[in-house]
N, C-alpha and C positions, 0 to 999 in steps of 0.2 A: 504494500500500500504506500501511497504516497503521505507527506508528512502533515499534511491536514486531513486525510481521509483518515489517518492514523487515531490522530488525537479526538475526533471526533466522536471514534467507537467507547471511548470508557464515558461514562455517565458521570464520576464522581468529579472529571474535570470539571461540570456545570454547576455541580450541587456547589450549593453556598458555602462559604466556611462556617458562618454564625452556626448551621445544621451540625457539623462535623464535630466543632468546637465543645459543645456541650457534650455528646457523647464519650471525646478523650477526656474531659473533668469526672464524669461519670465512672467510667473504668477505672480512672485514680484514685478516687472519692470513696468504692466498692474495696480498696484495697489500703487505706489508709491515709492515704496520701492526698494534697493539696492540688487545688486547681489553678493557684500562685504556681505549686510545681510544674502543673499543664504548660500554667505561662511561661516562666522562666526555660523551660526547654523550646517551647515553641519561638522564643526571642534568639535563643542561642543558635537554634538550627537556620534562621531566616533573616536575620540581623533586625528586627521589627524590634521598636523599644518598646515599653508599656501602651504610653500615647498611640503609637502606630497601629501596635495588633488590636490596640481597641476600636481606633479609628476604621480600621479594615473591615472589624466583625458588627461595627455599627451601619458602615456600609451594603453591608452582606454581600460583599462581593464571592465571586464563585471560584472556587480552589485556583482552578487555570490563573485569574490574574492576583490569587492572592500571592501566589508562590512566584509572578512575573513580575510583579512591583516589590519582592520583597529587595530590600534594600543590599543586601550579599548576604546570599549563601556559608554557612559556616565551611573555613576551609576544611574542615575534618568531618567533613558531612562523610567523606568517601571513605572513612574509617568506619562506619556503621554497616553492622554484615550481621548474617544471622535469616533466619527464618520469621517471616508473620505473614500470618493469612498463609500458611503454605506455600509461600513465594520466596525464594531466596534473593536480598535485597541487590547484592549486590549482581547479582545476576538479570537487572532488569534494563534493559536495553533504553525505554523513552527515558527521557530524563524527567519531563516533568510526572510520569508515573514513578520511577523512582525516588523523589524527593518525596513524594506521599508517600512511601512505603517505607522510607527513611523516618519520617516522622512516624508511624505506625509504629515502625520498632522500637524508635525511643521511649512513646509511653508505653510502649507494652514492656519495657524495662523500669520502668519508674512501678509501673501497674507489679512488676514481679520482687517489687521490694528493693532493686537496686539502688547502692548509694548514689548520690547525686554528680557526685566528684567521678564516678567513672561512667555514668549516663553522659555528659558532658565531656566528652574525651578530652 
């Protein structure tokens, strides 16, 4: 496929992040952990300061330009590897599907009790 007929076939690039957002506090929430934690991860992986990621989720903008305006990319995004959803992360070819899967993994690392200091490479 070509690289807009590509991006087109996932659904979750549309879905808003406001939707998404609550769900990872949720799974944190379920497991001890804080939705500041949600944040603090989600600022580390996307360079979003607080203002920002709030500014975005008040927006409701939809994954696709949340992750295209984010301000940079953490350089050690590419150090996150592992399995979630059954998908090996670092084995994902789109980019913008891998940075969601990137973030998948890290709260599903926060969600499995890891320390902060090594969620945060």
């Amino acid at each position: 496929m070509r690289g807009h007929e590509a991006m087109t076939e996932h659904r979750v690039f549309a879905t808003a992040f406001s939707k998404i957002h609550p769900m990872y506090v949720q799974k944190a929430e379920r497991k001890g952990r804080s939705g500041a934690d949600v944040d603090r991860i989600i600022c580390w992986l996307t360079g979003y300061d607080e203002a920002g990621l709030a500014e975005q989720l008040r927006r409701n903008v939809d994954v696709a330009t949340f992750f295209a305006q984010a301000p940079a990319i953490h350089p050690n995004a590419s150090l996150v590897t592992g399995v979630v959803c059954g998908v090996r992360v670092e084995a994902v070819e789109d980019p913008l599907m891998r940075k969601i899967r990137c973030l998948d993994k890290l709260i599903d690392e926060l969600a499995k009790g890891k320390a902060m200091e090594k969620i945060l490479r």
